[in-house]
N, C-alpha and C positions, 0 to 999 in steps of 0.2 A: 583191571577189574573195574566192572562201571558199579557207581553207589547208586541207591533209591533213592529218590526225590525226597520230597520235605512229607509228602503224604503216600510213602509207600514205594512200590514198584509200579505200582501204576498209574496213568496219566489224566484218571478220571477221577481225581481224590474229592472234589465240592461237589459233585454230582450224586458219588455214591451217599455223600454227610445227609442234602436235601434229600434223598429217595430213602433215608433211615430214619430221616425226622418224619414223611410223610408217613411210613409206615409204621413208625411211634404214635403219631395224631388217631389215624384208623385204629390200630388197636388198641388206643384207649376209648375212642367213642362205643366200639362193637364191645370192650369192658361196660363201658358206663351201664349201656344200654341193657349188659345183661343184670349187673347189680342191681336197675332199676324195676326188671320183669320179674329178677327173686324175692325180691323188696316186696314187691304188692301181689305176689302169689303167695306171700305167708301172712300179708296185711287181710287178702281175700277169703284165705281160706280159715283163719282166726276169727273173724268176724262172722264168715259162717257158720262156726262152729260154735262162737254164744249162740249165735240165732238160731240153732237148731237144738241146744240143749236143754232148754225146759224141756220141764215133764207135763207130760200130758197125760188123759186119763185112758184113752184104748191102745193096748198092749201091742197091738200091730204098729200102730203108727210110733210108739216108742223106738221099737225093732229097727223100724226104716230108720228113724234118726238114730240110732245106735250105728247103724251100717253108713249112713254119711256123714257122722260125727268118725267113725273110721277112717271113712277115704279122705275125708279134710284133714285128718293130724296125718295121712299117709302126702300128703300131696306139698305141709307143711314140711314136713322131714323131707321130700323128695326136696323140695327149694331151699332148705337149711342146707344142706349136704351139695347142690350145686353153688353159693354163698360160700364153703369150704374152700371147694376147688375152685373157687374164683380167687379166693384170697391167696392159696397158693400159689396160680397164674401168675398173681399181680407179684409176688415175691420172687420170684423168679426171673419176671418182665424188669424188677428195678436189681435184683444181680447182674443180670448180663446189660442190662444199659447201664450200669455200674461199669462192668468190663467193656466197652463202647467209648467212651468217655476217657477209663485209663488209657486203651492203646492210641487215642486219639494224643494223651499228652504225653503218652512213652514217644510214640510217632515223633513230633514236636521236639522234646528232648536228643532223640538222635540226629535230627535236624541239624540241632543248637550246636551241639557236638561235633555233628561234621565241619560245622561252620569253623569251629575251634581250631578241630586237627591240622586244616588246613591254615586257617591261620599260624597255627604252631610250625608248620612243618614250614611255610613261606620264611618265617622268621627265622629259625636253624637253619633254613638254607642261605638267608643274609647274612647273618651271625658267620656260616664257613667260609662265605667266600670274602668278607673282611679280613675272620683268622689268615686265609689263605695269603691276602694281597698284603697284610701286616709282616705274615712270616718270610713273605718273599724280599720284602723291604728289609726287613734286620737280614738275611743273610745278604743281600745286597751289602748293606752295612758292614755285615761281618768281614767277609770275604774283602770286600775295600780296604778295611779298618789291617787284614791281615799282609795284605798285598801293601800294604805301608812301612808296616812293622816290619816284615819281611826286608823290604828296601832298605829300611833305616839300617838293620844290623849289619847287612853289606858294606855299607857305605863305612860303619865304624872301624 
């Protein structure tokens, strides 16, 4: 039965690591970037909307600025609400590179492990074949010790 390598079954393991860093890099900048475009559509559209909130004195011109004092808090809200799911993006982006990182050092540790077993299993195979060469010696021993005793009582 053949084992996996120290990174896996397969033989690309520092290539896949670099090509999971580069595509960590990317989606953090295409994050950044969007954090930065919701950031200043709520800074834009807030700022419009002082600007258009005075009152003035013809009731038309009110109306309008009532109607883009609307689509500004709608367009706020629209960018609050992708800010939301950005944040939950990014919750989810540091869960699983959380799990990325574990199976990188679970990986590792079975490694460690194999490294063990084998060493374990080299060692109990020195250890038998001592017992083995030990035990063959005492019955050597014995079987002598007996083939003596043996002789001695004849001779009595």
């Amino acid at each position: 039965m053949s084992k996996p390598g120290p990174l896996g079954s397969g033989s690309g393991g520092v290539g896949v690591t670099s090509a999971a860093n580069q595509a960590a890099a990317q989606k953090q900048k295409a994050l950044l970037l969007r954090v930065d475009n919701d950031i200043s559509q709520i800074v834009d559209n807030f700022s419009a909307l002082l600007t258009i909130s005075r009152v003035n004195d013809p009731p038309v011109r009110n109306s309008q600025e009532a109607f883009q004092m609307e689509m500004r808090a709608a367009r706020m809200v629209q960018a609050a609400d992708s800010l939301l799911k950005l944040v939950s993006e990014l919750k989810q982006t540091a869960i699983f590179s959380n799990f990325t990182s574990l199976n990188e050092q679970v990986e590792s540790r079975i490694f460690e492990f194999d490294q063990l077993s084998n060493k374990t299993s080299y060692l109990l195979e020195k250890i038998g074949e001592e017992a083995a060469a030990s035990l063959k010696e005492l019955e050597l021993h014995y079987y002598s010790s007996m083939a003596r005793n043996g002789a001695g009582d004849e001779e009595n």
